[in-house]
N, C-alpha and C positions, 0 to 999 in steps of 0.2 A: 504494500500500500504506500502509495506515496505521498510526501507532506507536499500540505498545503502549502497554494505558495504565497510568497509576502504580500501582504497588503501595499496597493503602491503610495506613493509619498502622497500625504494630504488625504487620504485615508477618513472618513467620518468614522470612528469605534463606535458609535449610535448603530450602523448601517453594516460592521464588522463581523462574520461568520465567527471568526475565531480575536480573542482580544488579550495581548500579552499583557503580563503582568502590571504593569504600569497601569493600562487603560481597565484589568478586571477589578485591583484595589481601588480604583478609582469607581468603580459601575459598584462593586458592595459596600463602599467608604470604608476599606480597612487599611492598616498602614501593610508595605511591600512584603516587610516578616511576618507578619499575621496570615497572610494571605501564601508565601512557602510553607509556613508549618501544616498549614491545612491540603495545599497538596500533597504535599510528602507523607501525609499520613494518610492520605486516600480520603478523605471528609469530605472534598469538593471537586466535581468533575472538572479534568484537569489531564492534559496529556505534556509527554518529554520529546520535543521533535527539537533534535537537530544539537541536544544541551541546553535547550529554552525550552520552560513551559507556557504551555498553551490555552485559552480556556475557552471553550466552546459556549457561543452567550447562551445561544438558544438552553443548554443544558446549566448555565447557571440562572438564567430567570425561574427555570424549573426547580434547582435544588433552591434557592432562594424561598419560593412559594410554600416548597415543602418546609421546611425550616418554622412557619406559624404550625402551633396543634388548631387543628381540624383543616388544613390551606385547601389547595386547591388537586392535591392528588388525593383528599380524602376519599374521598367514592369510588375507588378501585384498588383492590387486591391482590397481588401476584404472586402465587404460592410456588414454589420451585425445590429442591432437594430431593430428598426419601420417598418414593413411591408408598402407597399404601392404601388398599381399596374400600375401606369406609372412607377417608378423608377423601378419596374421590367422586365417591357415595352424597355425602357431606355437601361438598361443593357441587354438586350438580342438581340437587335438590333446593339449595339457597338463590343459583342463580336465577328462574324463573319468579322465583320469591321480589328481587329484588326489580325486577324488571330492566327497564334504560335509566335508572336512577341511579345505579349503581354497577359496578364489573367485578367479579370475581374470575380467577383464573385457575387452573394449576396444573403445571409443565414441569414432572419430574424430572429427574439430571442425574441423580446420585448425594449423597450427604458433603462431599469435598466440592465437586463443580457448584452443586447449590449453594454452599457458603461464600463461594469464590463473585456470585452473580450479585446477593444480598450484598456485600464488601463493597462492589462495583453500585451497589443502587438499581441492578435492573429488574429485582424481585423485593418484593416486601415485606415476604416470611420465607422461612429455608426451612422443611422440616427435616429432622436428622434422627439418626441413632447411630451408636456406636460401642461396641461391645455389650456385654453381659449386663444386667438391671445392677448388679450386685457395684457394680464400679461404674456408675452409669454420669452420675454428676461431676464428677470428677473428670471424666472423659470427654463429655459434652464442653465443660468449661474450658479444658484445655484447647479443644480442636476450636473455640470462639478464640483464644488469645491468641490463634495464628495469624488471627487479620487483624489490625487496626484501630477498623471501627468497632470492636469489640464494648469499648468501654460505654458505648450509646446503647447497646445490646440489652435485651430480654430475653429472658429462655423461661416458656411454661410447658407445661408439662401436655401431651394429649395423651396418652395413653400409655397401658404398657401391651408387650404383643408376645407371643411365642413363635421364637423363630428357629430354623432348621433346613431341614433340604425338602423341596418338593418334587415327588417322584408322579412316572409314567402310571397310568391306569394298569393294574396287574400286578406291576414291582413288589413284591416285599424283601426287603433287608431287614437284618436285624442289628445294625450298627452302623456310623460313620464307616469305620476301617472298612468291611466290605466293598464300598462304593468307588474308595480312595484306592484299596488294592488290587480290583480287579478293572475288565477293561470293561467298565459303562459310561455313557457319553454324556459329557458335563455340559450344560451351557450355566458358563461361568459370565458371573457383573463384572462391570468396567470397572477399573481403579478409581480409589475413591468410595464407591459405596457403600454402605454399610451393612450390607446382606455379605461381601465379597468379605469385608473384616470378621466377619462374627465368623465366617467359614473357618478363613485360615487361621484364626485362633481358636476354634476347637482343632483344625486338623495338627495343629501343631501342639497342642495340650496330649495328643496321642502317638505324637511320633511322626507324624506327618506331614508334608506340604502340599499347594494347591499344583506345585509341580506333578506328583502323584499320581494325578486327576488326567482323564482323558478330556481336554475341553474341544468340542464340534462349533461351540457358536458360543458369540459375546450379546448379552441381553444387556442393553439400557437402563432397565427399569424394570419392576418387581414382576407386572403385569406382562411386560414380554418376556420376562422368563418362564413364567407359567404357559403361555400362549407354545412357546416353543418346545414347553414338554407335555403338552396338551397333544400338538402335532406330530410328536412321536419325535420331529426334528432333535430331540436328545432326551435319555434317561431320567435325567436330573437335573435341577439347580438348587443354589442358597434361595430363599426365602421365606416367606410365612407362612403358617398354617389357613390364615385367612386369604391368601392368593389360591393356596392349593386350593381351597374350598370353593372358591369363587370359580373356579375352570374346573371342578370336579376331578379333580386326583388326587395322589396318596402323600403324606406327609410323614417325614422324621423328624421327631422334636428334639432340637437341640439346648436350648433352655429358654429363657425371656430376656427381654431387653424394655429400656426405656424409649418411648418415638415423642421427639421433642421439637417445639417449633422455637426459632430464634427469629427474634425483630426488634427493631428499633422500638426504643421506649413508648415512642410518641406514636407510634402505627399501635401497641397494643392496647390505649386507651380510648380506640378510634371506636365509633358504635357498629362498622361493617367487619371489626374483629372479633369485636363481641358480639356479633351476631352469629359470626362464625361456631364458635364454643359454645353460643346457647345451641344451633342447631347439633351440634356435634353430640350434643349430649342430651335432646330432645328425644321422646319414646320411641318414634320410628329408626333412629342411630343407633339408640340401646336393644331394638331386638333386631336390627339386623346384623349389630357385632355379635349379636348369639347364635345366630344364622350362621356366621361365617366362622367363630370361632376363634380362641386364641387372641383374645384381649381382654382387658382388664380399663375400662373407663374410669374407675374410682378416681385415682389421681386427675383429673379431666380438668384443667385451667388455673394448675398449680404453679405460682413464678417462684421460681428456684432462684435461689443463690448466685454467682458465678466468681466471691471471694473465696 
């Protein structure tokens, strides 16, 4: 991609695509350091061309607006990270709800790409898991102190899930090590997510690696890992009991885990997040996690810690 090129001399910054530093502290009235430290920590959209930064206006009138609680990006939602099939349940039931008043979204990724997009501002929640329930805050806190903007961060709690390998219609094993030592066809997640972490940390609690594994295919997302071993396209993959169930296949239970959403402070007091969590945990959410199985709602719009 190539940079933009200079503005020619005499230049209106009013009428400017992109505005260096001089002309952006000048457009937010901050002084020229104020306005570095906030690039450098990723707080304001802001790009490095050339050993000069750059700030795209159109993206700082937006982060600008965003900056008032309730502004002008209040009325839309962007969910992205952890796949998970009530929360897409969830969302797809609230949207009609809200009608053109309001957007709800959610475009899985994996737990690492989803925090990477939130960091960047192009999502407004990341939901995540990562390892075992039992070390679960601890983990989640850390994997938020890799980015920056951490310290504007919220982490609540949606639920807890059982998760494991989702097997082909007929399968029975009677163990991980089975699956890891013989030759059945893995579709294994992409780096980063959090069904792939919970894997290779049990397979490695027993001696083993995801190397091990015979992998046919890489799944995206929770949903198309089941779809792929729905299709016979492979044996097996990491995920939840509630995906298996959703595509009607067989499940090995590996233990539980926390599914946690992380957002900015001021998105979680927004009344379309809380609207979110009241439906999440309204009757027809609570009997179709029974439907599906392998959740535990109790904990449901808990905000954790992350000291």
């Amino acid at each position: 991609m190539s940079a933009r090129p200079a503005q020619p001399a005499g230049t209106d910054a009013a009428s400017a695509t992109c505005l260096n530093a001089r002309e952006a502290a000048a457009f937010l009235q901050l002084n020229e350091k104020k306005l570095y430290e906030l690039a450098n920590s990723r707080e304001i959209p802001a790009a490095r061309v050339g050993g000069k930064w750059l700030f795209p206006r159109a993206l700082l009138e937006e982060w600008l607006l965003e900056q008032a609680h309730g502004g002008a990006l209040s009325d839309r939602l962007v969910i992205t990270g952890s796949d998970d099939p009530l929360l897409a349940a969830t969302v797809g039931a609230l949207a009609p709800v809200l009608g053109g008043d309001a957007f709800v979204a959610y475009s899985p990724t994996g737990t690492l790409p989803g925090l990477e997009l939130l960091a960047r501002r192009r999502a407004s929640v990341c939901a995540l898991h990562w390892g075992g329930v039992e070390h679960s805050l601890q983990q989640h806190a850390m994997l938020l102190r890799r980015f920056a903007p951490h310290r504007h961060w919220a982490l609540v709690r949606l639920a807890l899930r059982e998760q494991g390998v989702i097997l082909r219609r007929g399968l029975a094993v009677d163990g991980i090590e089975t699956l890891a030592a013989f030759d059945y066809r893995w579709a294994m997640r992409q780096a980063g997510a959090g069904s792939a972490h919970f894997l290779e940390s049990v397979l490695a609690s027993r001696g083993f690696s995801a190397a091990d594994c015979s992998v046919v295919a890489t799944a995206r997302s929770e949903r198309e890992a089941a779809a792929l071993v729905a299709r016979e396209d492979a044996d097996c993959a990491p995920g939840t009991r509630a995906a298996a169930t959703e595509f009607g296949l067989g499940f090995l239970p590996l233990g539980w885990e926390a599914f946690d959403l992380a957002l900015p402070r001021d998105v979680m007091f927004r009344r379309l997040f809380q609207d979110l969590l009241a439906a999440h945990g309204d009757a027809r959410s609570q009997a179709l996690a029974h439907r599906l199985g392998g959740y535990d709602l109790g904990p449901l719009g808990r905000v954790l810690g992350l000291d």
